[in-house]
Every structure is written in C-alpha cells, then in structure tokens.
Residue, then its C-alpha position, 0 to 999 in steps of 0.5 A: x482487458x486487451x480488445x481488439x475491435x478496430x471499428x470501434x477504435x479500441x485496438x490493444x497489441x501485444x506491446x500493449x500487453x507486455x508494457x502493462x505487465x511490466x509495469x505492475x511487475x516494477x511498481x510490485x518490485x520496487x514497492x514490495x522491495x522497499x517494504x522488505x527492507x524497512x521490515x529487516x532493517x526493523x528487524x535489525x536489533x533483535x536476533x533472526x532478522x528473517x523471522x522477526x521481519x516475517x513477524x512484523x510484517x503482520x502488522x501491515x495488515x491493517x494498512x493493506x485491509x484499508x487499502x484494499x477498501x479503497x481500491x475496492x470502493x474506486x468501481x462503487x464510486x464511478x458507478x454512483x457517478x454514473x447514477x449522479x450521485x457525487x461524493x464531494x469528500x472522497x479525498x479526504x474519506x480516502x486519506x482518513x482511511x488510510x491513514x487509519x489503517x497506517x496508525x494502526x498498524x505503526x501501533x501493532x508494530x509498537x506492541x511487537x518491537x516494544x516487547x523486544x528492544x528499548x531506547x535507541x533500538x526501539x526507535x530506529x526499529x519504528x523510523x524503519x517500519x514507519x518508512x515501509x508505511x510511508x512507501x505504501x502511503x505514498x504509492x496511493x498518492x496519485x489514486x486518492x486526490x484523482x476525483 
C-alpha cells in the first residue's frame, strides 16, 4: 500500500503511514464505541448489562454481512467500470442493501429485547439500539453516494 517509486511520483513516507493508521485506529474507536454504548444503554433494563449487550450484539449481524457485500462489491464495480459496463443504480442498490441489513437486524433486536422488557422499557431498549444502527448507517454515507 505505501510505495515509494519516485520516477513514477508515487512517494508514501512514514508520515503517510502513520496518518493512515491513525485514522482507521479513531474512525474504529469512535464507531466501535458508539456502538458499545447503544448496545449497553440497550441492555440497561434488564440485569447483567455486560451479557445482555453481548447478546444483543448478535443482532448486528446482519447489518454488518450487508455492509461487508458493499465494501466487497466497491473492486467488482470499479473493474466493471474499466470494461465499460455502467451501473447507473448503485446508489440506490447500495441504500436498499443496506437498509435491508439494518431492518433486519432492528427486527432480531425486537425478538431479543421483546422476550425481556415491555412498554417503556422495550422502546427506550429500541431507540438505543436503533441509534447503534443509525451510527453504522451513516459511516456508510459518504461510500454509498460516491459513484
């Protein structure tokens, strides 16, 4: 990833380096800890919050299978690209994936917290979780409308 050829002009230092990994470091660290607390605020109304948000973090699975199909499909795109194929609808295929992914997953969350609180628990448990979603939703903001 860092070259250094510098008859081609493409030089990478070490600041290069180190600014690249600091910045996936932060994005994993702020992302990752908003997640952490939706998930424990999620898990407040019940007893064991560590467990329970271990638990209910399971229900990410499906958002983060969609989004790994998204990043995946970034390379087969460009490469289609490259042979002249155009795929106008990307933006949209990549929200409807997505969003696919994240109603799945607010509907495992629903089937998990619904078996342990009710009324104003339950929805205070879903506005946490649905806030851990939205957090992942919109760190894929700025990939899904780049065309």
């Amino acid at each position: 990833m860092l070259t250094h050829y510098p008859d081609a002009h493409d030089v990478f230092t070490w600041l290069d380096g180190a600014l690249i990994v600091g910045w996936i470091v932060g994005t994993a660290l702020v992302l990752g800890g908003s997640i952490t607390l939706c998930l424990a605020l999620a898990s407040l109304p019940a007893r064991g919050i560590r467990r329970r948000a271990y638990a209910l973090s399971y229900a990410l699975t499906p958002l983060a299978g969609s989004g790994l199909f998204v990043g995946l499909s970034a390379l087969t795109v460009r490469l289609a690209r490259g042979e002249g194929l155009q795929v106008h609808a990307l933006p949209t295929l990549r929200c409807v994936l997505l969003g696919a992914g994240a109603a799945w997953s607010l509907w495992l969350a629903y089937k998990q917290l619904g078996s342990r609180a009710t009324g104003s628990r339950l929805a205070f448990a879903l506005l946490a979780f649905s806030l851990g979603v939205a957090s992942v939703l919109l760190s894929w903001y700025p990939f899904v409308f780049r065309v």
